[in-house]
C-alpha positions as CSV (number, residue, x, y, z in Angstrom):
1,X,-75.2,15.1,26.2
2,X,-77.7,12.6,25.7
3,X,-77.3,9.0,27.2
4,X,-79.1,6.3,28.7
5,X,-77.5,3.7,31.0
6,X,-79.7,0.8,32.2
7,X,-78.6,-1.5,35.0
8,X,-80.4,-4.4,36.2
9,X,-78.6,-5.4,38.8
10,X,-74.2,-4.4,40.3
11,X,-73.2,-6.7,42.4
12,X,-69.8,-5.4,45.0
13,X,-67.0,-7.4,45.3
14,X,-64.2,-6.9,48.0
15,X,-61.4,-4.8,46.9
16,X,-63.8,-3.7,43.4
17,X,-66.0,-0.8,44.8
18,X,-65.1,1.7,42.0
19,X,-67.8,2.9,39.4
20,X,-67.4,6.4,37.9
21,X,-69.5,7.9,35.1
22,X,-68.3,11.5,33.3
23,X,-69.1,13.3,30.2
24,X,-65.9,11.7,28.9
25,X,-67.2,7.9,29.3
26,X,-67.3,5.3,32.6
27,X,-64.4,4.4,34.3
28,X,-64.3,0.9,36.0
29,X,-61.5,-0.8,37.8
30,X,-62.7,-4.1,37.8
31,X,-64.0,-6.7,35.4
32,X,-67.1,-6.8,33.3
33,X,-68.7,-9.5,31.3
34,X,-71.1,-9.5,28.8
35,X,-72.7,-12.6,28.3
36,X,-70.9,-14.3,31.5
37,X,-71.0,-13.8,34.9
38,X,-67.3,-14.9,35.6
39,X,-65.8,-12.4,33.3
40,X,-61.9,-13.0,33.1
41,X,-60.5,-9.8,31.7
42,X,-61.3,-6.4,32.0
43,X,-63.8,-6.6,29.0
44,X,-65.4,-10.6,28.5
45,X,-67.6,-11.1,25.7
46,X,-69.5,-14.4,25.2
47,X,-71.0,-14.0,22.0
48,X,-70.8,-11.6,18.7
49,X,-69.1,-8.2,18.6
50,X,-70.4,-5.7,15.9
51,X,-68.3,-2.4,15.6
52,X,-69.2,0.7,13.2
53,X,-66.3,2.6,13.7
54,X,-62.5,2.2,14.3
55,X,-61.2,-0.2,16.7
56,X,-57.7,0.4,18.5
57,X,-55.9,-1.7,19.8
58,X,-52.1,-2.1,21.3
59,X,-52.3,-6.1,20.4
60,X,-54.6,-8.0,19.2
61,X,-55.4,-11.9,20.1
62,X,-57.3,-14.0,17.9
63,X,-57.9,-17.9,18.9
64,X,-60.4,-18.3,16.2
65,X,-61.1,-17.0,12.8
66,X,-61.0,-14.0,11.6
67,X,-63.9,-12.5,8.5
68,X,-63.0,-9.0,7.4
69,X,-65.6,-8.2,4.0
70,X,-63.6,-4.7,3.4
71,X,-59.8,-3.5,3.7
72,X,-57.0,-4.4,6.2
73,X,-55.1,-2.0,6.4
74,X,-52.2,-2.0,8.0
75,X,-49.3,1.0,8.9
76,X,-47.0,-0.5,11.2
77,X,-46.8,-4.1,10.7
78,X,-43.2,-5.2,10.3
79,X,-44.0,-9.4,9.8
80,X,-46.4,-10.9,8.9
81,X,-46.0,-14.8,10.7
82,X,-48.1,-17.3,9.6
83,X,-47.7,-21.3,10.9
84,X,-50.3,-22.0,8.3
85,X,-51.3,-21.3,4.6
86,X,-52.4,-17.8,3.9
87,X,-54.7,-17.9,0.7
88,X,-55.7,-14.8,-1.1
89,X,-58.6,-15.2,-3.3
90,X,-58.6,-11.6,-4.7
91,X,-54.4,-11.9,-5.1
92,X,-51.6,-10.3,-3.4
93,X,-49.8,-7.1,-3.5
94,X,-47.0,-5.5,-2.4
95,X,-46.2,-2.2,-2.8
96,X,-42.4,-2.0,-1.3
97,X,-39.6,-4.4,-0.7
98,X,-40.7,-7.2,-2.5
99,X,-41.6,-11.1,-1.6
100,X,-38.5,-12.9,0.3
101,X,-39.5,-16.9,-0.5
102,X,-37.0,-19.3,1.0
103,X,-39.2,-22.6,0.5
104,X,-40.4,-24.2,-2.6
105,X,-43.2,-21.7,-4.7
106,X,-46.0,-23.1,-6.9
107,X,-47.7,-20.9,-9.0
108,X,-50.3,-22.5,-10.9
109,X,-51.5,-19.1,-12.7
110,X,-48.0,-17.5,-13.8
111,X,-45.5,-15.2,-12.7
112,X,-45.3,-11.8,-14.4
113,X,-42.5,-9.9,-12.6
114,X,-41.8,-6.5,-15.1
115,X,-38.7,-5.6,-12.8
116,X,-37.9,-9.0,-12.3
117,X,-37.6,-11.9,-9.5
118,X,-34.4,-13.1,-7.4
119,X,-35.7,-16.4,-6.3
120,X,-33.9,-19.7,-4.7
121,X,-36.5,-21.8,-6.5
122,X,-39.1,-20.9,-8.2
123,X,-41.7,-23.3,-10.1
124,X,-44.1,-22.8,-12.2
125,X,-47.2,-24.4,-14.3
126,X,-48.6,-21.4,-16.5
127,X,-47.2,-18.3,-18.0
128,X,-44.0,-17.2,-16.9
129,X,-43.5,-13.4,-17.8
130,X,-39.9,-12.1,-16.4
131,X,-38.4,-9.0,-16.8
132,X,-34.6,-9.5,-15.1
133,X,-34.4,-12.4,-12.9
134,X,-32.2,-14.1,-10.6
135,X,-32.3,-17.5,-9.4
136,X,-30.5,-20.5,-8.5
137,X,-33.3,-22.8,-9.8
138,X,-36.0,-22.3,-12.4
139,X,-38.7,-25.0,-13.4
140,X,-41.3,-24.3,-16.3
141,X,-43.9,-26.6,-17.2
142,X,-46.0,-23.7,-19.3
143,X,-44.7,-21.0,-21.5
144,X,-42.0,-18.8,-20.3
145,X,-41.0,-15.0,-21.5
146,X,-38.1,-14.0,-20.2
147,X,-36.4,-10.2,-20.8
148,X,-32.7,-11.2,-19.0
149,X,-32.8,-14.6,-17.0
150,X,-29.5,-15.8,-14.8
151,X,-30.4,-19.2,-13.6
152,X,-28.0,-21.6,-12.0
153,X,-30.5,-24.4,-12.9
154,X,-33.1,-23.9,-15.9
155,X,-35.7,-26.4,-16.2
156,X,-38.1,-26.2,-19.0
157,X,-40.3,-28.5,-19.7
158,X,-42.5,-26.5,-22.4
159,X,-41.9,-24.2,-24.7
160,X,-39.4,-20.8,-23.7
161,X,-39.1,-17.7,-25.9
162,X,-36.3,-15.3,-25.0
163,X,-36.9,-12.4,-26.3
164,X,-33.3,-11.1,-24.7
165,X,-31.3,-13.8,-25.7
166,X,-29.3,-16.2,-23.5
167,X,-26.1,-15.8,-22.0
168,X,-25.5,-19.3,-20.2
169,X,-21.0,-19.4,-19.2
170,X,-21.8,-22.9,-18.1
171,X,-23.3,-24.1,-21.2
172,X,-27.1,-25.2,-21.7
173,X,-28.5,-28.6,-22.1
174,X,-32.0,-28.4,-23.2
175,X,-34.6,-30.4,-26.0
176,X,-35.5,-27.5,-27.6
177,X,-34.4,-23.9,-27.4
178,X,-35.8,-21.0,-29.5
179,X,-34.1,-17.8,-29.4
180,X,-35.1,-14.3,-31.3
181,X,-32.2,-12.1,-29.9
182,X,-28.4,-13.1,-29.5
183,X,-27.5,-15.8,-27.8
184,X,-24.0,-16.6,-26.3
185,X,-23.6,-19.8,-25.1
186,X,-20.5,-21.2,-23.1
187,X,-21.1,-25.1,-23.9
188,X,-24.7,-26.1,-25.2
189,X,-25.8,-29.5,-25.8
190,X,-29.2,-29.6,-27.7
191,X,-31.9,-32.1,-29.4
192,X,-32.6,-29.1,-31.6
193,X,-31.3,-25.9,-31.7
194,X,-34.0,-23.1,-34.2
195,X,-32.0,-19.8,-34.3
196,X,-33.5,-17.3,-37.1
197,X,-30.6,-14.6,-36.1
198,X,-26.8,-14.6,-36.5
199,X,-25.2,-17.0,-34.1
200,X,-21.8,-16.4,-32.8
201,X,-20.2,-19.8,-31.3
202,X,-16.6,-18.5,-29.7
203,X,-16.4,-22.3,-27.9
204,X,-16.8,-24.2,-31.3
205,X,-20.0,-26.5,-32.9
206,X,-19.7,-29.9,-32.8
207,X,-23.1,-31.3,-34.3
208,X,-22.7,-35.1,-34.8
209,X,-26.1,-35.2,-36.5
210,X,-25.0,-31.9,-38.6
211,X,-26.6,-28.5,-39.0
212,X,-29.0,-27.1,-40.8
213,X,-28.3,-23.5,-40.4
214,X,-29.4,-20.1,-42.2
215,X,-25.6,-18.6,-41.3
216,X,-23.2,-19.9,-39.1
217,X,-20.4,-17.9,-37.8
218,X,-17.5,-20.0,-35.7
219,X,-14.3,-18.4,-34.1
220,X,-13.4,-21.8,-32.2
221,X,-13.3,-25.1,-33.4
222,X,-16.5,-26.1,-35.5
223,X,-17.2,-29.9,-36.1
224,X,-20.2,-31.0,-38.2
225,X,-21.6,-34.8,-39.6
226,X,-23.6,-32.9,-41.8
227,X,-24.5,-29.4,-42.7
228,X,-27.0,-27.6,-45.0
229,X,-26.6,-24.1,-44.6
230,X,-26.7,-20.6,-47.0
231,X,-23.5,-19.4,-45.3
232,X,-21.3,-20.7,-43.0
233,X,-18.0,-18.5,-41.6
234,X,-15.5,-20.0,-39.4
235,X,-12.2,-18.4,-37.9
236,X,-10.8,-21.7,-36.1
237,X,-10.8,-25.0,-37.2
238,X,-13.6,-26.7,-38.8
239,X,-14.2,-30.3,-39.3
240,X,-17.1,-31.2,-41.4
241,X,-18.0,-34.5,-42.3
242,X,-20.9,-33.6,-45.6
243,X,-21.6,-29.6,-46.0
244,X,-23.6,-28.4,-48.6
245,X,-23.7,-24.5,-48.3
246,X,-24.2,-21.3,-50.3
247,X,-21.2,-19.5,-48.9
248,X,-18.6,-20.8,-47.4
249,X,-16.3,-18.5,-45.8
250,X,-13.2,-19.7,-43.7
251,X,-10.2,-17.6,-42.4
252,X,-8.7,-20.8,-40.3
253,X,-7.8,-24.6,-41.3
254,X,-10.6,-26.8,-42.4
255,X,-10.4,-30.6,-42.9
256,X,-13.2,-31.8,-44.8
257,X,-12.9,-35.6,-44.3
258,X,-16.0,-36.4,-46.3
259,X,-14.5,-34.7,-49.7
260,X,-16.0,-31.0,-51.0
261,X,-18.3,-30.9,-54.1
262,X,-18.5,-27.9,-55.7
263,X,-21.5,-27.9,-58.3
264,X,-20.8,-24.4,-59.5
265,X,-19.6,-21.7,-59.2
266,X,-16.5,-22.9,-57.9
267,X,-13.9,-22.3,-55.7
268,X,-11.7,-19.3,-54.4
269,X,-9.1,-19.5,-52.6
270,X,-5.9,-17.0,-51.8
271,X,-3.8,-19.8,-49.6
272,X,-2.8,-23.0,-50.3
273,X,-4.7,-26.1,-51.0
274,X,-3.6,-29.2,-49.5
275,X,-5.0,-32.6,-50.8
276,X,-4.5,-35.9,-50.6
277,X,-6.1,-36.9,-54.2
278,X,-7.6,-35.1,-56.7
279,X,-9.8,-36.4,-59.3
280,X,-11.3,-34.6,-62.8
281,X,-8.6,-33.6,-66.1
282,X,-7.8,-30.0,-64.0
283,X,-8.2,-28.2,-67.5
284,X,-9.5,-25.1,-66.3
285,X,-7.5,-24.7,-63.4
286,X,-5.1,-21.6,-63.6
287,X,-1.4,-21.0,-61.4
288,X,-1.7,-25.1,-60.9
289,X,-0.1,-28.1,-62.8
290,X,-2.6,-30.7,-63.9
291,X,-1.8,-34.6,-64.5
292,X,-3.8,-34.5,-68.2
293,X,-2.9,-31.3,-69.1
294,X,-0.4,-29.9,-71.4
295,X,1.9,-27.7,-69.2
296,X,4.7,-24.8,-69.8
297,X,7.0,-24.1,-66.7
298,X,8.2,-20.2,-66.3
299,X,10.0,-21.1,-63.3
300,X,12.7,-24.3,-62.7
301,X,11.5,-27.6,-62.1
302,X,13.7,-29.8,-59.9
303,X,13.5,-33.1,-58.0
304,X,15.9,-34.0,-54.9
305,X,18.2,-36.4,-55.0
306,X,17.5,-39.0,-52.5
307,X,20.7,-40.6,-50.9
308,X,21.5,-44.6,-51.0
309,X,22.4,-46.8,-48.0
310,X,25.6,-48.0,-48.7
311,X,25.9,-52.0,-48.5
312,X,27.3,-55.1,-50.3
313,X,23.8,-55.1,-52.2
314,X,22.4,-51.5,-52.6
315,X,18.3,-51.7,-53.6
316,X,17.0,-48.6,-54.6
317,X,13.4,-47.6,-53.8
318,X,11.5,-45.8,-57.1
319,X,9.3,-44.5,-55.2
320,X,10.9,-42.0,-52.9
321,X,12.5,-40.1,-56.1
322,X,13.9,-40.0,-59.5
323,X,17.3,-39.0,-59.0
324,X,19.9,-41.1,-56.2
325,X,23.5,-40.7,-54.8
326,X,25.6,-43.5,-53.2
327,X,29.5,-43.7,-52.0
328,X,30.9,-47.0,-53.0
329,X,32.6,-48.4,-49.8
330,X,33.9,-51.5,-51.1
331,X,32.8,-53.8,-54.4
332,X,29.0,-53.5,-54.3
333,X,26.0,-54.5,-56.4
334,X,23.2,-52.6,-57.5
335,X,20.0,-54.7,-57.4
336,X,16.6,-54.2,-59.0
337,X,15.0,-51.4,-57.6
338,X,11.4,-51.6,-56.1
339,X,7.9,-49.8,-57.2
340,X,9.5,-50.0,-60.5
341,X,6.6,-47.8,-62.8
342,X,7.2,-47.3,-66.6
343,X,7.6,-43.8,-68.0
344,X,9.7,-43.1,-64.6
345,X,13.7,-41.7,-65.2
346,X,16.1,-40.1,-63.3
347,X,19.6,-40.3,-62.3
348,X,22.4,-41.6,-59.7
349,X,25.1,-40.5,-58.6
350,X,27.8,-43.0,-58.1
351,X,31.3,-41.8,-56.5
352,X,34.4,-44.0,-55.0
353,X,35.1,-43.7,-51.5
354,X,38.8,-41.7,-50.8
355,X,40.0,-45.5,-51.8
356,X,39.0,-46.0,-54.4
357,X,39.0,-49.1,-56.8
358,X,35.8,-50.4,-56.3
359,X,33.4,-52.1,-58.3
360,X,29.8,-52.2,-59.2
361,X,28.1,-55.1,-60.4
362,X,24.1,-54.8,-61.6
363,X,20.8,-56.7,-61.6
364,X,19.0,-59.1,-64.0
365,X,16.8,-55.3,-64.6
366,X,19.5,-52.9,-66.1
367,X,19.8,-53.4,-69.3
368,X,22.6,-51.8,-71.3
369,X,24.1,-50.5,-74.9
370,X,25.0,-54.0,-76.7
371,X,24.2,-55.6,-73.2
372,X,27.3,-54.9,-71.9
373,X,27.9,-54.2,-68.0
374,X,29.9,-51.1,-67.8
375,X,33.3,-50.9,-66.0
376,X,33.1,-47.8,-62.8
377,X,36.1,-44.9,-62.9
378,X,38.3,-46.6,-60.3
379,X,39.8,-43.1,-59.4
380,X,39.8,-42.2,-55.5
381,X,36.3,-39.7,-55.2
382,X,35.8,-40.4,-58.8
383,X,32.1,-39.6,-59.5
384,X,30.1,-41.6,-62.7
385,X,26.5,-40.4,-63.7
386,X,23.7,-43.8,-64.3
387,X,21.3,-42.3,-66.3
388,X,18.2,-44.7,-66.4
389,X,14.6,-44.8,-67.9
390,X,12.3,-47.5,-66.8
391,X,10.6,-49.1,-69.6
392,X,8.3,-51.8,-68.0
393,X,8.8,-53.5,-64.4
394,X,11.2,-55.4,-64.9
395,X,13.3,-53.7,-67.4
396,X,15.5,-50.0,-66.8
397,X,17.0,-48.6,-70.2
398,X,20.8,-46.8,-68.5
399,X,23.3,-45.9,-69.6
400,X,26.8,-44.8,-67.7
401,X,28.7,-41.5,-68.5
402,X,32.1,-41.8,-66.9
403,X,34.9,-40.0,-64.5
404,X,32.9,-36.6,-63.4
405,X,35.7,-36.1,-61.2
């Protein structure tokens, strides 16, 4: 072996008398300085330490700075503890067990997580590129692409394409939400919803502002101000104030308290129609009587007869129905009727009491054959028919056909 140890001067302390030199190395049991003379270790280095090779240690203390221009590597580190701000110019990576963040994250350059990210917070100010993620709190100021997001808290303050779609049970509130795939949304409140697939809304629409929609499909209750859409399906209950639409299918009840019009094509329906007016001469409506239309009945036609309230001065009401009844309890009179309309006849019913003996007088309104008042059948439960017709408001054509008894 070929060595060369130079030694100016060793100075012997009390109890430190031991220098040994082998093939192996020196041994030494006291404490040597380099650069000091009051070394306070067993190796004291006052200066610069350059090293070739490996250097191993069982801990290592650093007061000061640390420069490394190559590769730490590491095998046995179980935490790393920093009281400080570790920066990594070149990035970071880990290869196993991911990143556990329990403070607030900035991220000025993006996030792209391909297996995704379970985060309390995470914030970020470029792209956002997410694979599956889970998070109690997401804030976005750049673009985001997420693949399957659940967020407690969303925050978005640019523009978000999700590619997956959205499954939000609490509902969304956002300005603007763009969605490619299938959304399903528990409650969603938005300035403007853009959806260029089929929408399924099982919690209902209600769009004030209405909805301008390539197809809408509703199994809830759907409420719209106004809607321009080329098809709109609802299974619930839909309330639209103005639609305009293609097609327009519903298997529910829909109130349309802004009217329908139909420009062409018309309308189909297998149920019933119920409306509160209807307007236009009905002449090409089919299996429906129309006002200005000639009709011919195959089935019986019939009106109820709508019972009188008995009095000392009995007033009928034209407009609840043609034909009346009434049970004379003493000598009555029969007044002039209300809502008189001409063109309007009917019938009444008038029958003694198990009496009998009573007596009807009429108003200045019923006029009569040779304008004579007729005389009742006087009979206990003896019935007599009125037959009327009005002819102008203030003048009823009857006549009496007596003792139906």
């Amino acid at each position: 072996m070929t060595a060369e140890i130079r030694v100016d001067r060793i100075t012997s302390r009390t109890g430190i008398n031991t220098l040994s030199f082998t093939e192996s190395g020196i041994s030494y049991n006291f404490n040597v300085g380099f650069g000091t003379t009051s070394p306070r270790s067993r190796v004291d280095v006052e200066g610069d330490v350059r090293v070739s090779g490996v250097v191993t240690a069982t801990n290592l203390v650093v007061t000061g700075n640390v420069s490394v221009a190559g590769t730490v590597t590491s095998m046995d580190v179980t935490n790393v503890d920093s009281v400080g701000i570790i920066t990594a110019q070149q990035g970071l990576q880990v290869l196993a067990n991911g990143i556990n963040i329990i403070g607030v994250s900035t991220l000025s350059g993006g996030v792209n997580a391909s297996q995704g990210a379970d985060l309390a917070r995470l914030r970020v100010t470029g792209i956002t590129t997410l694979g599956q993620t889970n998070t109690t709190g997401f804030s976005n100021a750049g673009v985001s692409t997420l693949g399957n997001a659940t967020a407690s808290t969303l925050v978005v303050s640019g523009v978000s394409t999700l590619s997956g779609g959205v499954n939000a049970s609490e509902g969304v509130d956002l300005a603007r939400l763009r969605v490619t795939g299938i959304t399903t949304l528990g409650n969603a409140t938005a300035t403007t919803l853009v959806v260029s697939g089929v929408s399924t809304l099982s919690g209902g629409v209600n769009a004030s502002q209405g909805a301008d929609l390539a197809r809408l499909r509703v199994t809830g209750i759907a409420t719209h101000g106004q809607t321009t859409t080329t098809g709109l399906s609802n299974a619930g209950v839909s309330t639209l104030g103005n639609a305009t639409a293609t097609t327009l299918s519903v298997s529910g009840f829909s109130t349309f308290s802004g009217g329908v019009s139909v420009t062409s094509g018309g309308v189909n329906v297998s149920g019933v129609v119920t409306a509160t007016s209807f307007s236009g001469s009905g002449t090409n409506l089919t299996g429906l009587a129309a006002l200005a239309t000639a009709q011919t009945f195959t089935a019986q036609q019939r009106g109820a007869i709508t019972a009188l309230t008995d009095g000392a001065t009995i007033t009928p009401d034209f407009s609840l129905a043609n034909n009346f009844s009434v049970t004379l309890g003493g000598n009555r009179t029969l007044a002039n009727p209300t809502n008189l309309t001409a063109g309007a006849s009917g019938v009444i019913f008038i029958s003694q009491d198990g009496t009998g003996s009573r007596t009807l007088s009429f108003g200045s309104y019923w006029d009569f054959p040779d304008g004579t008042a007729p005389t009742l059948t006087t009979t206990a439960s003896a019935v007599d028919l009125l037959v009327y017709t009005v002819r102008t408001t203030t003048s009823i054509q009857a006549q009496l056909i007596a003792n139906f008894s």
